[in-house]
C-alpha positions as CSV (number, residue, x, y, z in Angstrom):
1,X,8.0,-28.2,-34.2
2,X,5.4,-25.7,-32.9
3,X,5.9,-23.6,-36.3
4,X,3.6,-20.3,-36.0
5,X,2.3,-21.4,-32.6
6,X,0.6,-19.3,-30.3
7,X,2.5,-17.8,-27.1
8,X,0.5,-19.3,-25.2
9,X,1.1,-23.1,-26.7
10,X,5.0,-22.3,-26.6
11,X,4.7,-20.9,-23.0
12,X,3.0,-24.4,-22.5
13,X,6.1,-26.2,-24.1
14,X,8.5,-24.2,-22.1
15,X,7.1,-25.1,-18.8
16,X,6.7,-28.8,-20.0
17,X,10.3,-29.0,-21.0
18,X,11.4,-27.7,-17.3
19,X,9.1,-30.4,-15.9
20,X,11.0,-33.4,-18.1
21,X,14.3,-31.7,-17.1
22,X,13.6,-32.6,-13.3
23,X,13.0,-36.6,-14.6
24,X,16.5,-38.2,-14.8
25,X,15.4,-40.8,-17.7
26,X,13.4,-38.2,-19.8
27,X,16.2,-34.9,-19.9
28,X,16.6,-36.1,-24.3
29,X,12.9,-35.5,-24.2
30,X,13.4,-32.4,-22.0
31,X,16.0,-31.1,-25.1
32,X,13.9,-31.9,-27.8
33,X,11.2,-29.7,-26.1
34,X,13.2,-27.1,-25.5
35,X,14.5,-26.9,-29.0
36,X,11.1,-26.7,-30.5
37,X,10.2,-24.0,-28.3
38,X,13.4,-22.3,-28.9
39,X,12.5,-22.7,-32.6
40,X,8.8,-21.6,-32.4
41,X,9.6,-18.3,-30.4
42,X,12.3,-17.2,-32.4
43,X,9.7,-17.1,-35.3
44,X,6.9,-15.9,-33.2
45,X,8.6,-13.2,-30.8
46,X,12.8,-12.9,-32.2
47,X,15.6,-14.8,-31.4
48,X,16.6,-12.0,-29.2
49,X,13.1,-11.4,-27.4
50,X,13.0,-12.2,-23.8
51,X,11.3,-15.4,-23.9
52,X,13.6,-17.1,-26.3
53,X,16.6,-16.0,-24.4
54,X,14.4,-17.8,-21.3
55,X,14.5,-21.0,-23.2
56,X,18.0,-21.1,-24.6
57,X,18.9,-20.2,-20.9
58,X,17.2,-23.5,-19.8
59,X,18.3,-25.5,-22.3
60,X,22.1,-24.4,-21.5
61,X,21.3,-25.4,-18.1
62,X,20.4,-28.7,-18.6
63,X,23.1,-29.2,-21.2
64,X,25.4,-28.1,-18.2
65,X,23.7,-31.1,-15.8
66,X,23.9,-33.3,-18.3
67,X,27.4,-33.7,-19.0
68,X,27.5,-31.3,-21.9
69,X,29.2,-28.2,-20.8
70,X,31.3,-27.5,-24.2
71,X,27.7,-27.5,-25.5
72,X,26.1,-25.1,-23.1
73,X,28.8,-22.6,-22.8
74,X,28.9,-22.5,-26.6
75,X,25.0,-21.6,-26.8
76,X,25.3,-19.3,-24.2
77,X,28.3,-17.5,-26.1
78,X,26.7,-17.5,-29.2
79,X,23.7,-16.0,-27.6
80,X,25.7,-13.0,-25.9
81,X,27.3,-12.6,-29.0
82,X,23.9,-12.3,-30.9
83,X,23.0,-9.8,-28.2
84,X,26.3,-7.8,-29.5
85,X,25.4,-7.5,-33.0
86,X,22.0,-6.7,-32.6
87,X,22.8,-3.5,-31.0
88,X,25.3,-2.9,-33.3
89,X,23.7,-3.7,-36.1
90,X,20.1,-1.9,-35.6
91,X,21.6,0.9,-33.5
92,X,19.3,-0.1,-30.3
93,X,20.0,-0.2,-26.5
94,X,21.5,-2.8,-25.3
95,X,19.2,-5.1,-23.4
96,X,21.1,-5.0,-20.0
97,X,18.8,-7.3,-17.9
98,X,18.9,-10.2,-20.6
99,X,22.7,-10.1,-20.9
100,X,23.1,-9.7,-17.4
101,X,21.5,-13.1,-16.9
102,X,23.3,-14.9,-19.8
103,X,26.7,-13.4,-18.8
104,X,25.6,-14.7,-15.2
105,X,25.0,-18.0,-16.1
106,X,28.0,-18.2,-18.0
107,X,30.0,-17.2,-15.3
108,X,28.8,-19.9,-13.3
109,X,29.1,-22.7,-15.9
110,X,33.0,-21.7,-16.3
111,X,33.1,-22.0,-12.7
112,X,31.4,-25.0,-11.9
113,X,33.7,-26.6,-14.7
114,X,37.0,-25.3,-13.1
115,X,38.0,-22.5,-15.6
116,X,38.1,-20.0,-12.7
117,X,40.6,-17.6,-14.7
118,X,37.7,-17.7,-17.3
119,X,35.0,-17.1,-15.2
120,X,36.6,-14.1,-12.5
121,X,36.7,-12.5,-16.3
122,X,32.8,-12.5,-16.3
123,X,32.2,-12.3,-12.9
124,X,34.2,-9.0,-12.6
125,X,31.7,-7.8,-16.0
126,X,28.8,-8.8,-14.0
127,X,29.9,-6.8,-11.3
128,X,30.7,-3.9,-12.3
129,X,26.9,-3.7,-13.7
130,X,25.5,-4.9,-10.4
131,X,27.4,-2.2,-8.6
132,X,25.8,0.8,-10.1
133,X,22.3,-0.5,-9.9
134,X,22.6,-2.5,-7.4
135,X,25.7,-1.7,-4.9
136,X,24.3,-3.6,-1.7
137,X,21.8,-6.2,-3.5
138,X,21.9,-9.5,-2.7
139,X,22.7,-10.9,-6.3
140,X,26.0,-8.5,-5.8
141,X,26.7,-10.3,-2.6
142,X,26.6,-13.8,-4.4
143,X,28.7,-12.4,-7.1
144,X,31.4,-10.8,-4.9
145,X,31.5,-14.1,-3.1
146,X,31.6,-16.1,-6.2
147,X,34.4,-13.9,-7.3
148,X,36.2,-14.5,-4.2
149,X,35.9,-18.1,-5.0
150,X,37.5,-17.9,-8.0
151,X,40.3,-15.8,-7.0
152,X,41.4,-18.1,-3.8
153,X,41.6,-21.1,-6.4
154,X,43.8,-19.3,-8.3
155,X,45.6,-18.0,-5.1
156,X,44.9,-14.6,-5.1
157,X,43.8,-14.3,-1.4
158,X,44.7,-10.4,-0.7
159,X,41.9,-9.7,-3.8
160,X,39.9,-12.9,-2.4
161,X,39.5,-11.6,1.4
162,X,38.3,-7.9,-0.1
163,X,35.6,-9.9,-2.1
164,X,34.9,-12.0,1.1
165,X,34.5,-9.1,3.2
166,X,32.1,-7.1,1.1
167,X,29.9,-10.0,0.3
168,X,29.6,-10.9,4.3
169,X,28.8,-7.6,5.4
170,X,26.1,-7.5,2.4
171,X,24.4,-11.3,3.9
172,X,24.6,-9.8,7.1
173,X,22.7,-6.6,6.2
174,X,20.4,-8.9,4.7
175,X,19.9,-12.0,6.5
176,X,22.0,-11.9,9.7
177,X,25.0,-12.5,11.3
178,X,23.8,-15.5,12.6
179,X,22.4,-17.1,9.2
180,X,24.1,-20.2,7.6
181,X,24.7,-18.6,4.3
182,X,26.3,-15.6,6.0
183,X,28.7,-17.7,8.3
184,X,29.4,-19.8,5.3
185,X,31.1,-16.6,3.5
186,X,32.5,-15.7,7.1
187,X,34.4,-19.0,7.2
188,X,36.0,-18.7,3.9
189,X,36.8,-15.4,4.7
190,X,38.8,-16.8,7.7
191,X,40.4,-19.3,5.7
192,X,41.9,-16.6,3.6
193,X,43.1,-14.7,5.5
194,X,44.7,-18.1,7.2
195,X,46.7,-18.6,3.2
196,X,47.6,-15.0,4.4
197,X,49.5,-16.0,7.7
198,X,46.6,-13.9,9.3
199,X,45.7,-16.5,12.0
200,X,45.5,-13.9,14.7
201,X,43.0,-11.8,12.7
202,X,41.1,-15.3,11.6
203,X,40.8,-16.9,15.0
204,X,37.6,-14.7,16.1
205,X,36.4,-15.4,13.0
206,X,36.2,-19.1,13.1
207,X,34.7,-18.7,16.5
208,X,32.0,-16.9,15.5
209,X,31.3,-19.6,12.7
210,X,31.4,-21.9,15.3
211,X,29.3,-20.6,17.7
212,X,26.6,-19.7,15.0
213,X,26.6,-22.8,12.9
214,X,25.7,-24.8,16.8
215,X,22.9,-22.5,17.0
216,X,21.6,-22.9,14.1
217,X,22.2,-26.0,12.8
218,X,22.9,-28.3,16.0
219,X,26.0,-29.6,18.0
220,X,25.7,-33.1,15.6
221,X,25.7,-31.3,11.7
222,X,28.3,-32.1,9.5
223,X,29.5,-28.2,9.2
224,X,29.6,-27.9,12.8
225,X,32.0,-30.7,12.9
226,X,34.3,-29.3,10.1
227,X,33.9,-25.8,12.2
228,X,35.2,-27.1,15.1
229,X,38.2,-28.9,12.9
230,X,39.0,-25.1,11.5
231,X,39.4,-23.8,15.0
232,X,41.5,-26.4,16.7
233,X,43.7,-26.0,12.8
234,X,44.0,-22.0,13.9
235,X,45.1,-23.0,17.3
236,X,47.6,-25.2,16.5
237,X,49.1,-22.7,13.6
238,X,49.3,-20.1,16.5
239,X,50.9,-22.6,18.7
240,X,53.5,-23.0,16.3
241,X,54.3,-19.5,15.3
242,X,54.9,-18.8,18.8
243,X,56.8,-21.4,19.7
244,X,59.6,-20.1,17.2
245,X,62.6,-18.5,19.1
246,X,64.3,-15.5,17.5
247,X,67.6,-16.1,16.4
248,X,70.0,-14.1,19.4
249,X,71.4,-11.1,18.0
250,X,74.8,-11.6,17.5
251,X,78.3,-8.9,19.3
252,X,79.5,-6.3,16.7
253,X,83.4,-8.1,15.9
């Protein structure tokens, strides 16, 4: 335990816990640390300071990598929900950036462990915070596509391609059209709109991944491989729809 440690000594611990995190046989160590410090600075600073909301963030995180996701997403509730009564009980602002970043990472948790009903719920909070103070940012972009993740696995593509849309023109703005990550949203946006029966609208669209991802990445990569699968799939789905025949009107008797 660091008991009445300085800030310096737990800011020490802190970074030494992140440091045992990244060594695959030492992450109990890498807990342990992380508890103490979490311990130490909510004596020294608050459980709700900052800094201690640093560490419990960290230590979700490697409860998350770890296997231990029940146990990560229940510190990071309890810690949003100690955020909640402090303002309610001493009357205070909200701390908006701290709860931001907890409500982020838990909407990532819930999505990396499939609860994607669970986590459009937090992504849509997160949102709507990012888009009065920061309508075009780039951490709006990731949650708009992450949103539009969520909402294609749960097969809502009309409200998935409007998500898909806004976070490509946002990584475009940016980075560039050309860039990896924004041809990545590009492509998902095609497939939507693909679960749509939009092939004619997504064909250009896959194209453009296409060509983009060989520029930048090489004619050999993996993703320009699986490109070049997505295209000939749009072909062959507009092959097929117009190779239906209309049924022949049938004479009035």
């Amino acid at each position: 335990k660091f008991g009445a440690a300085s800030e310096e000594a737990l800011l020490s611990g802190h970074n030494l816990g992140a440091f045992l995190a990244g060594l695959p046989r030492r992450t109990a160590d890498a807990e342990n640390q992380f508890r103490s410090v979490i311990d130490g600075r909510e004596h020294l600073l608050g459980p709700l300071h900052e800094d201690t909301l640093l560490s419990k963030r960290r230590l979700a995180d490697l409860l998350a990598s770890t296997g231990r996701r029940q146990d990560a997403e229940l510190l990071l509730r309890e810690t949003l929900a100690g955020l909640d009564r402090s303002a309610v009980d001493e009357g205070r602002e909200r701390n908006d950036d701290c709860e931001q970043r907890v409500l982020e990472d838990l909407s990532n948790l819930l999505r990396a462990s499939g609860d994607y009903e669970g986590a459009e719920v937090i992504y849509r909070q997160v949102l709507a915070a990012q888009q009065v103070s920061h309508p075009r940012g780039l951490k709006t972009a990731d949650t708009e596509y992450h949103l539009g993740v969520c909402l294609s696995r749960q097969g809502q593509w009309a409200q998935a391609e409007a998500y898909y849309k806004a976070a490509a023109e946002t990584y475009t703005l940016w980075h560039s059209a050309c860039d990896p990550l924004t041809l990545g949203v590009v492509s998902n946006l095609a497939c939507c709109l693909e679960e749509q029966n939009k092939s004619l609208e997504a064909e250009p669209l896959h194209r453009r991944v296409l060509m983009g991802l060989k520029a930048a990445l090489g004619q050999s990569h993996p993703s320009v491989a699986r490109a070049e699968e997505l295209v000939n799939l749009n072909l062959s789905r507009r092959r097929s729809a117009s190779d239906v025949t209309p049924p022949q009107a049938r004479e009035a008797d």
